[in-house]
C-alpha positions as CSV (number, residue, x, y, z in Angstrom):
1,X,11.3,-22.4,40.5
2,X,10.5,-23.5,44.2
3,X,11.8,-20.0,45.6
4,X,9.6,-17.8,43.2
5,X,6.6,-20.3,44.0
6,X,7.0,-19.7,47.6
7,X,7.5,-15.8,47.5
8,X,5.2,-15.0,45.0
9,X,2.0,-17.7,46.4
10,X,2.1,-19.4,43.7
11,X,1.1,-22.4,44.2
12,X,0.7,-24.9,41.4
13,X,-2.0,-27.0,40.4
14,X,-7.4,-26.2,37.4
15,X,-9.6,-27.6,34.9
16,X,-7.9,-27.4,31.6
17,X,-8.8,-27.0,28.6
18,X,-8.4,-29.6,25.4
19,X,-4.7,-29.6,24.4
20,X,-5.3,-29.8,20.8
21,X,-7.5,-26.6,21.3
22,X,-5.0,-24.8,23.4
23,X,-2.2,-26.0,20.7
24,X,-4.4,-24.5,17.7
25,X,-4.5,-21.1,19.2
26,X,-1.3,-20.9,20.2
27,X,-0.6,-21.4,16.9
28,X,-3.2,-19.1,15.5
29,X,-1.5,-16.1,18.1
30,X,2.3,-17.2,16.2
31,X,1.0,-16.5,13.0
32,X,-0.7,-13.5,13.9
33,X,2.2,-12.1,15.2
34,X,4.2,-12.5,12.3
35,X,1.6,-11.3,9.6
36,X,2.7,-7.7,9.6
37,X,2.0,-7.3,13.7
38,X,6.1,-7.7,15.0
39,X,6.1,-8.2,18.5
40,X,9.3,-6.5,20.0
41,X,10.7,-7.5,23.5
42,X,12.8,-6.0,25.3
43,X,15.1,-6.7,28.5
44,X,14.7,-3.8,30.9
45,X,18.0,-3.7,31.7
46,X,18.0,0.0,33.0
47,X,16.3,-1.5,36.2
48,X,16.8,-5.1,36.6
49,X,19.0,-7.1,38.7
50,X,20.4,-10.4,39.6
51,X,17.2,-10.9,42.2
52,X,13.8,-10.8,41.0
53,X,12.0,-8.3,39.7
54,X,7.9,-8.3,39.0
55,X,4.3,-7.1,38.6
56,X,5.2,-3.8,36.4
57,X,2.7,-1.5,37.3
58,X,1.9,2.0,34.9
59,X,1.8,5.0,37.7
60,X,2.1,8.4,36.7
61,X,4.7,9.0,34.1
62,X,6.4,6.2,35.2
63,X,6.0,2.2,36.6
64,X,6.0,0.8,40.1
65,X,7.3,-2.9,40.2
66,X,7.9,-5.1,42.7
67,X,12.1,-6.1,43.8
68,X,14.0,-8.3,45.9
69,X,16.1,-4.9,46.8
70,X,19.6,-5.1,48.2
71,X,17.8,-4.9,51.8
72,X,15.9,-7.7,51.4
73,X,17.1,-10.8,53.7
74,X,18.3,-13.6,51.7
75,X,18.9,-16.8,53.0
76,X,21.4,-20.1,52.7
77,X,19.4,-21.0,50.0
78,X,19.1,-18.1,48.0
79,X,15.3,-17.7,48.4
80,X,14.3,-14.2,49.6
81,X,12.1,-13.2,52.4
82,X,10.2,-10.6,50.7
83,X,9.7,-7.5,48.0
84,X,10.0,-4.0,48.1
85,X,8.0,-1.8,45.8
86,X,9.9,0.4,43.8
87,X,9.3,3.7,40.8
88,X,11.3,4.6,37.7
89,X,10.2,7.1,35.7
90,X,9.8,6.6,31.8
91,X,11.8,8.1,28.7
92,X,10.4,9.6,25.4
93,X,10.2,6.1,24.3
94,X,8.5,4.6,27.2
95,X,11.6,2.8,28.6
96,X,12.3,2.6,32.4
97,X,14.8,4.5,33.9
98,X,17.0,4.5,37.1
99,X,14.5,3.4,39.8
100,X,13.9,4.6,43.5
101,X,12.1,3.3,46.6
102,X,8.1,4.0,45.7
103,X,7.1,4.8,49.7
104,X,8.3,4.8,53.2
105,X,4.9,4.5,54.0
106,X,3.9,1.4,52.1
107,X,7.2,-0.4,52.3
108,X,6.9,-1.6,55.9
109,X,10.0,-4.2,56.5
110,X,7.2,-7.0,55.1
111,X,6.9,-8.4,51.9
112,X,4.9,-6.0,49.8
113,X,3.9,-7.0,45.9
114,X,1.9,-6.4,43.3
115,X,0.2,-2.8,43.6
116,X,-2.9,-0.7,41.1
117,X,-3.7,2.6,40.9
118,X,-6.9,4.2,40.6
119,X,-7.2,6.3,37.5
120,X,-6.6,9.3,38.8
121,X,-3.8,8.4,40.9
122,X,-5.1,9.1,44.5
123,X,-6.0,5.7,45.6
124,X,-3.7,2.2,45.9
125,X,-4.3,-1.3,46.1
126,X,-1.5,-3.9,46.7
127,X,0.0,-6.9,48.1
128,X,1.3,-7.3,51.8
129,X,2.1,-10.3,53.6
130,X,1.0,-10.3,56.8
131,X,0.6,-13.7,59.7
132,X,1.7,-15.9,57.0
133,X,-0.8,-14.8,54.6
134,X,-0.9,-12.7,51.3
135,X,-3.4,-9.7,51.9
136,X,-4.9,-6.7,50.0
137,X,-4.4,-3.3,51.5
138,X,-5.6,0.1,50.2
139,X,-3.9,3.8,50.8
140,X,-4.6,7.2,49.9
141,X,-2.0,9.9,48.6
142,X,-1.2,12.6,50.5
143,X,0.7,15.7,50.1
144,X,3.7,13.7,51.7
145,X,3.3,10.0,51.2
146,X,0.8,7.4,51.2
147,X,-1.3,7.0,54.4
148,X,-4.6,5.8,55.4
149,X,-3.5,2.5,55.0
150,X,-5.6,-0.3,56.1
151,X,-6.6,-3.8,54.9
152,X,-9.5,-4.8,52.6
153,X,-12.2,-6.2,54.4
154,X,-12.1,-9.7,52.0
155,X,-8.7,-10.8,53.8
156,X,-8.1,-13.6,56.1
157,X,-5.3,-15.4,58.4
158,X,-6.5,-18.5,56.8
159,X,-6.2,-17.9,53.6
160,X,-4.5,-15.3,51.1
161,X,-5.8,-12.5,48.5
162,X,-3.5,-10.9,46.6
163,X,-2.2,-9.6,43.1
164,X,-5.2,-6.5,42.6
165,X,-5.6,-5.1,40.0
166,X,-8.4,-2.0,39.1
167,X,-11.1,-1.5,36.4
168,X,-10.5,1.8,34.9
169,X,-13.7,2.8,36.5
170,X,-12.7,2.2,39.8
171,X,-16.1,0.0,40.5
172,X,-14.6,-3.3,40.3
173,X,-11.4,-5.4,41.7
174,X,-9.9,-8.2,40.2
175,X,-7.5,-10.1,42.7
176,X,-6.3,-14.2,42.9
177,X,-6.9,-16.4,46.2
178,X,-6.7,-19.1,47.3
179,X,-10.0,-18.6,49.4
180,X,-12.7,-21.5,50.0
181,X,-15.5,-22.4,46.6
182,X,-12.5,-22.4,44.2
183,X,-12.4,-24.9,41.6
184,X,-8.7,-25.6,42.8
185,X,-5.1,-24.0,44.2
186,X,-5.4,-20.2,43.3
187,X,-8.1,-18.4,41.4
188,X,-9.5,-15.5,40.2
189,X,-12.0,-13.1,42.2
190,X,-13.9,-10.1,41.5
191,X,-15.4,-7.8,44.0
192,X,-17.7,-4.6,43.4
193,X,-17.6,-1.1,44.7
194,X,-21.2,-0.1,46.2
195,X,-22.7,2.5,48.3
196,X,-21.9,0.4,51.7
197,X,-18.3,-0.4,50.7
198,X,-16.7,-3.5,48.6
199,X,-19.0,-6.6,47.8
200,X,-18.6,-10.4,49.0
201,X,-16.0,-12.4,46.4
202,X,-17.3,-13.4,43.3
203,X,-15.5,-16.0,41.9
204,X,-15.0,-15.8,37.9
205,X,-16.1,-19.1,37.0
206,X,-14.6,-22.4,35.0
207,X,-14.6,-20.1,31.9
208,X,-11.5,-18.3,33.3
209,X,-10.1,-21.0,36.6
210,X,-9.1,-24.6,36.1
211,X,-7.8,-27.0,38.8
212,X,-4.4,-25.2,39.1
213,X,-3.6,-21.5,39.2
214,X,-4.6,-18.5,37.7
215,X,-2.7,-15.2,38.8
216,X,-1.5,-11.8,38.0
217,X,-4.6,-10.1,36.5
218,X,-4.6,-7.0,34.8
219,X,-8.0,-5.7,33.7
220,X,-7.5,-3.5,30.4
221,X,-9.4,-0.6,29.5
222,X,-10.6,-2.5,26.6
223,X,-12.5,-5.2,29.5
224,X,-9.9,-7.7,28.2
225,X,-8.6,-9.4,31.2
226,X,-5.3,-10.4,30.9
227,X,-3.7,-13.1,33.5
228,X,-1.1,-16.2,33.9
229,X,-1.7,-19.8,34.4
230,X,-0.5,-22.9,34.6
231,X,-3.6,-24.8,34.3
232,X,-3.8,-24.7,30.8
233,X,-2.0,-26.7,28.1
234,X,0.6,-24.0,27.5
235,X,4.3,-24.0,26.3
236,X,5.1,-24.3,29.8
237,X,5.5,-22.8,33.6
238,X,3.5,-20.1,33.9
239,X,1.8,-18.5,30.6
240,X,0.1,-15.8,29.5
241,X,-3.7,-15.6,28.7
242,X,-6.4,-13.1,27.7
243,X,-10.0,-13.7,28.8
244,X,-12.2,-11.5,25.9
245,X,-15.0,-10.6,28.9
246,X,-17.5,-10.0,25.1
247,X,-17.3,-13.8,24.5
248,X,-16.3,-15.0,28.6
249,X,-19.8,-17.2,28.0
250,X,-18.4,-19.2,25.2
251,X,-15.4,-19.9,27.5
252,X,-12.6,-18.0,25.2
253,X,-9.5,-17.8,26.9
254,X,-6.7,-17.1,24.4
255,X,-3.1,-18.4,25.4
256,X,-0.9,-15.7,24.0
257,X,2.0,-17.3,22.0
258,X,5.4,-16.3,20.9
259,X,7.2,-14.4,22.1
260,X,5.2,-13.5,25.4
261,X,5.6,-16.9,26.4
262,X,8.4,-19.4,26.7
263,X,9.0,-22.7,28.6
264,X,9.8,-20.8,31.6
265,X,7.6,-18.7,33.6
266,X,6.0,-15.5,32.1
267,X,3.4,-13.6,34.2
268,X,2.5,-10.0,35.6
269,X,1.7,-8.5,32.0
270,X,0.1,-5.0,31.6
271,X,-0.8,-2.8,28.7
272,X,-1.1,1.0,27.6
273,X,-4.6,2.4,27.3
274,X,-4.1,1.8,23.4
275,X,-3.1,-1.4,23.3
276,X,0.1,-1.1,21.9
277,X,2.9,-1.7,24.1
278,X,3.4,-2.8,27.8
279,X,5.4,-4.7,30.2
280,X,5.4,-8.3,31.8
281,X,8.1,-10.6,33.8
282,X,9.7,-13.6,32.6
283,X,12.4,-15.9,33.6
284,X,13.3,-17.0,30.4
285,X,17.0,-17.1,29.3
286,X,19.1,-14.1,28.6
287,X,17.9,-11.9,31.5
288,X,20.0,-10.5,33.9
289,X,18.6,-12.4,37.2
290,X,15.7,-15.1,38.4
291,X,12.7,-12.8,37.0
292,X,13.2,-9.8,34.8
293,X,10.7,-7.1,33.9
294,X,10.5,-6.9,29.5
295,X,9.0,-4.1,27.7
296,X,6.8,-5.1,24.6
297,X,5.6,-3.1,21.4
298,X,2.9,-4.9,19.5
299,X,2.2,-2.2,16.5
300,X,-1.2,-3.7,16.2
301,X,-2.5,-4.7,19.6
302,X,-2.5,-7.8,21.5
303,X,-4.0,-10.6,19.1
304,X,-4.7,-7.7,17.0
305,X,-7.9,-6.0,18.7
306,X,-7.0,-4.9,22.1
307,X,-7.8,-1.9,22.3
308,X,-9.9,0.4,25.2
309,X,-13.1,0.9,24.8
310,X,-14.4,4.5,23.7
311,X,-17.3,6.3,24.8
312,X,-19.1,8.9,23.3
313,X,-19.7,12.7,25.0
314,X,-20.6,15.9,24.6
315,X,-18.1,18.9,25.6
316,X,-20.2,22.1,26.5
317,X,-17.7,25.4,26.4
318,X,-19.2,28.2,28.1
């Protein structure tokens, strides 16, 4: 547990809510899962190792994760010096296949993480640590590779940012730091796109943070925020939550149950634009290293109503 706190920032400690009301809809997500909505998961063995791998990422036709690669320095202790971002393309069902190194460019000999895509595919966002601190770079694709790379203009050498993750509009950023006017340890941030560039932080408020940490967001097309904490009277470690952004004001954060979560740590999830199936990382039993990346089909959404949100327009054919 120490080792994947260090490496992956997270570092424990928020307001929380009730326990019997956390218990009661934990409870409420079990039973909803086993009324006719069968959550599958499954090890992604196909790419997996006995390191760590996290922070599943949809790119393409594929994913783009994050791996403590066979490069990667490992110490005495075991505990690993840093990621490498990877990309395996999907089968027919959706399944990972063998993976490859994601980009010379990108993967610069430093610890590089968690990584979004804009919807088109042109423009990145990830995780790089760089003067002892986790920062958010962006890059643009090229014919080539990814270049243009440069930092956001939100990091510091006193603090960290990391973890981004895109709206499917492109106008906002969700990311967790550990930045000054937090309620506590790491939290999560939003910043805007406007016409002179990114905005100041916004932090997202006691409805969402508590006195510990919340990371790994991954904004849905449905608005649905999805994110892990440990500030919350879970099932244990690191959970899995859902922030419904259409009732945020009334504070409901929705711990996701069985099976996403277990006594060990589960974080990183994402979701396909119908709400179906996805990925997250565990390090629950029965996996083939430290973290593993599972895939997920829930036949009915996430709680049953996840689902992106649809917009009306009219097609002119001339």
């Amino acid at each position: 547990m120490k080792k994947i706190i260090t490496l992956s920032l997270l570092l424990f400690g928020l307001i929380p809510f009730l326990f019997a009301q956390q218990s009661s809809k934990s409870k409420a997500a079990k039973k909803l899962y086993e009324k006719g909505n069968k959550v599958k998961v499954t090890n992604v063995s196909s790419i997996n190792s006995s390191q760590l791998e996290l922070a599943p990422t949809f790119y393409q036709s594929g994913l783009v994760f994050a791996t403590a690669a066979p490069s990667t320095a490992v110490s005495k202790d075991g505990s690993i010096s840093g990621f490498e971002l990877f990309y395996a393309e999907r089968d027919g069902r959706g399944m990972p296949i063998k993976a490859q190194a994601f980009s010379l460019r990108v993967d610069a000999q430093m610890h590089e993480g968690p990584v979004t895509f804009s919807r088109d595919g042109d423009q990145m966002y990830f995780t790089r640590k760089d003067n002892q601190q986790l920062k958010i770079y962006e890059a643009t694709r090229t014919v080539r590779d990814w270049n243009e790379v440069k930092e956001l203009s939100i990091n510091s050498d006193s603090y960290s940012s990391f973890h981004p993750t895109l709206s499917a509009d492109g106008q906002h950023l969700y990311f967790s730091s550990n930045r000054p006017g937090g309620l506590g340890g790491v939290d999560l941030w939003r910043i805007d796109r406007t016409k002179d560039g990114w905005s100041d932080p916004v932090n997202l408020g006691e409805t969402i943070n508590t006195s510990k940490n919340e990371v790994f967001p991954f904004i849905h097309s449905s608005g649905n925020l999805f994110f892990s904490s440990n500030g919350y009277a879970g099932m244990g470690g690191l959970d899995l939550y859902m922030a419904d952004f259409s009732k945020v004001a009334e504070g409901l954060v929705v711990n996701l149950g069985e099976p996403f979560n277990t006594k060990a740590d589960d974080q990183g999830l994402i979701l396909n634009p119908e709400g179906t199936s996805g990925f997250f990382t565990s390090a629950r039993p029965g996996g083939k290293g430290k973290d593993d990346i599972y895939f997920f089909e829930a036949p009915l959404g996430v709680w049953g109503k996840t689902k992106p949100v649809e917009f009306s327009a009219t097609i002119s054919i001339i």
